[in-house]
N, C-alpha and C positions, 0 to 999 in steps of 0.2 A: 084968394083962390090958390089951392094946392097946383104945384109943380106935378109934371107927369111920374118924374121921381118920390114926390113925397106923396102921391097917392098910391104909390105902388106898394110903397112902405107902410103905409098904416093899412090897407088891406091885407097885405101879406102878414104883418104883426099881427092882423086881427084871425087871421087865419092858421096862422102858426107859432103858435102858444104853447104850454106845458098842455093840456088838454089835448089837443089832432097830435100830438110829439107821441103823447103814450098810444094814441088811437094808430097811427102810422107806422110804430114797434109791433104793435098786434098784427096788421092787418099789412104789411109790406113781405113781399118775400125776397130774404135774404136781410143783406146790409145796409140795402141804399136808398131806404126810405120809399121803393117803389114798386109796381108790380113787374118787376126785371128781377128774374134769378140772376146771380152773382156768376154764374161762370157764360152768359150771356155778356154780360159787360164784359171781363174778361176775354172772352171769343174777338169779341167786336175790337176792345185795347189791341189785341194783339196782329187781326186785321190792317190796324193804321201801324203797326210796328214802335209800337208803345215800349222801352227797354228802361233799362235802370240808367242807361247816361240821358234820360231825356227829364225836359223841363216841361209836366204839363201844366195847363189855364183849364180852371171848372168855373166860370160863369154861373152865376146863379146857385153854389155851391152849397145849399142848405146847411144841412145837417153834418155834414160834411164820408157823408156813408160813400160815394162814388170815389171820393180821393183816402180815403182812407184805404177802402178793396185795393185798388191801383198801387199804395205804397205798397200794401202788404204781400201783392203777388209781384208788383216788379221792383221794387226797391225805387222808385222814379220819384224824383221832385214835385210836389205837385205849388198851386197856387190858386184859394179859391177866396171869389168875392161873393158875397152878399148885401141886400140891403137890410135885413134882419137880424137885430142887435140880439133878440135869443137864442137863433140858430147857428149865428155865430160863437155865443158861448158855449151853447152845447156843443159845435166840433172842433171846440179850443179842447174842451174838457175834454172830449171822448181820443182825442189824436194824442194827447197828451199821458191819458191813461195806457193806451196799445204803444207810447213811447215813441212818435212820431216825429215832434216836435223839430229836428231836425232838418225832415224832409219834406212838410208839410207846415205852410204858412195862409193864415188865413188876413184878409180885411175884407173893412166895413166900405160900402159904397157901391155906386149904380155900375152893372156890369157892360151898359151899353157907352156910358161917358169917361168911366177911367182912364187913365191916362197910362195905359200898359207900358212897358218898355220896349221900343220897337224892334221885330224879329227875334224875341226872344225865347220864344215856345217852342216845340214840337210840336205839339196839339195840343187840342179845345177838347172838352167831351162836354154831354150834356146827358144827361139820364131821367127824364120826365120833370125840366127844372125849366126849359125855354121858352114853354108856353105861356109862362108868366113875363115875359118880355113883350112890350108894347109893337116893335117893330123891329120883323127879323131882319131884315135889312141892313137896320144900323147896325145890329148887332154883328151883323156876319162881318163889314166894313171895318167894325174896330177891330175883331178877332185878324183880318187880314194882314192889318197894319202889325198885330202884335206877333203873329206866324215866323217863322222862319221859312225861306223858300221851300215849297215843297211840303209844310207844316198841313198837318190833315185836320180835319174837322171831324170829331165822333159825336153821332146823334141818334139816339133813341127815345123817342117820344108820340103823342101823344100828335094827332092831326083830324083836322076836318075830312070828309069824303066827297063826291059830287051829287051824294043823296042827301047830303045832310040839309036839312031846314032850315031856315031863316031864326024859326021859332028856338029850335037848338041851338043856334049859335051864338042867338043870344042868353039862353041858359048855358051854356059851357063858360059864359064870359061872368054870369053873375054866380055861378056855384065854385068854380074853382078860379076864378077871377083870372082867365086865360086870354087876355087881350090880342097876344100873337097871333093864335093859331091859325094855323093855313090847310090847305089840300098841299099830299107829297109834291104833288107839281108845280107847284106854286111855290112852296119851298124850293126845291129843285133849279127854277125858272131864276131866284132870290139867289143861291148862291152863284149859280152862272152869270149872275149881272154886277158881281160885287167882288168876282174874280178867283171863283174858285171854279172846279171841275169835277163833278160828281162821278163815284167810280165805284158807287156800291150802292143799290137802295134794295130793300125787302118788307114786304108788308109782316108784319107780324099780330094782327089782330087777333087771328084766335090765341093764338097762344099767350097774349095779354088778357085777355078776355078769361080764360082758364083760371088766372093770377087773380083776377079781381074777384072770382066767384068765390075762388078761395079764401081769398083775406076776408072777403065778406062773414061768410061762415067761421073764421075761428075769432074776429070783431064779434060775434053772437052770441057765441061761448064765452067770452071774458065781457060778456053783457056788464053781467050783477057786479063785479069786480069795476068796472071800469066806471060803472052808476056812481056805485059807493064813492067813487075817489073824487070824480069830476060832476056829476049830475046825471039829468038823463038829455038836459038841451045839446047837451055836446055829440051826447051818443048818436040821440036822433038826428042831428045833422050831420054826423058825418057820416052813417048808416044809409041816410035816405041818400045823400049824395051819391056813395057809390053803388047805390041799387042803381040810380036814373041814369049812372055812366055805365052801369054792366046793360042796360036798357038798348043806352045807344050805341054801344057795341055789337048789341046781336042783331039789330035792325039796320048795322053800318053806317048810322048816321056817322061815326066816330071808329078812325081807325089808331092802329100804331104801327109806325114802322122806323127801318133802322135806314141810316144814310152815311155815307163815310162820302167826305167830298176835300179835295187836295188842291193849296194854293197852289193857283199858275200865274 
């Protein structure tokens, strides 16, 4: 029987391949693999007071697009873990090519059990990467430990609503394998019990929702292009997926919003 860890890792491998890599370059706007424009995160960094003498933690750091932006507008340290031994490569290779390499350190392993070094962060940030964390809780606990007093939390992502279904939820867990996901307050509730202090939330649904129609649409256009390269199984699923998440965004089964919450 797989570990919580090691099924997280062959789902997410199996979901984030060379194949969703090029579909997520099409269909993402900006750099960070998500429907978040780049001066949104930006906005948000600089909200927590994000600067070039700071050390930050990306958790779940994919592809590694969120710490890459962050070097390059604030010159900051960053630190990202994955459990995804290609996404890893890819934002070896891609931090290396933009000449990062200095300020930006990537490893392999669970972002909820590493053994971070204590108080040595500024902040965490997350960019539609947390929802693949089994329990925000733990996560928020180790993040605590690894904070420096004061150390903020940046998050923008991806949440349940209090309309959302049963039926969705468990479709949100088997299409984008999002075992977290919570309602804002629920979140919110999660960091208040694990010792932080929330001091910014904002829904931002439509304006993700906006994002996703779009990606959708220029994923359409590099149909034929993208067939040719990987097939049409890949397109159609990742095509119908984000039809059924732009679905439950305008029915609010599914929102996003932004959270900025400060160890006390």
């Amino acid at each position: 029987m797989l570990s919580e860890t090691e099924e997280r890792r062959t789902r997410l491998t199996l979901i984030y391949g060379p194949a969703f890599r090029r579909a997520f370059e099409i269909f993402a706007l900006g750099t960070t693999d998500s429907p978040v424009r780049d001066d949104e995160v930006i906005e948000l960094a600089r909200s927590a007071g994000i600067s070039k003498e700071q050390r930050i933690l990306e958790p779940c750091s994919g592809s590694g697009g969120v710490s890459r932006l962050l070097t390059r507008e604030f010159r900051c340290e960053v630190l990202g873990i994955d459990v995804v031994p290609y996404q890893l490569d890819v934002a070896k290779s891609k931090a290396a090519h933009e000449g990062f390499q200095s300020l930006i350190a990537y490893i392999e392993g669970d972002a909820v059990t590493y053994a971070y070094p204590r108080e040595a962060f500024d902040a965490a940030i997350d960019v539609f990467a947390w929802v693949h964390v089994a329990d925000w809780p733990d996560l928020f606990r180790t993040i605590h430990e690894a904070l420096k007093p004061g150390g903020k939390i940046v998050m923008y992502d991806a949440f349940l609503t209090p309309k959302t279904t049963k039926q969705t939820e468990e479709a949100v867990k088997d299409k984008w394998f999002d075992p977290g996901i919570r309602t804002v307050d629920d979140c919110c509730l999660a960091f208040d019990r694990t010792g932080f202090r929330v001091i910014h939330k904002e829904d931002r649904r439509q304006r993700v929702l906006e994002s996703w129609r779009a990606g959708l649409a220029r994923l359409k256009e590099a149909a034929d292009e993208f067939i040719g390269e990987f097939g049409e199984e890949p397109y159609e699923l990742f095509s119908e997926t984000i039809s059924w998440t732009i679905r439950a965004h305008e029915e609010e089964e599914l929102t996003a919003a932004q959270i900025l919450a400060e160890k006390v």
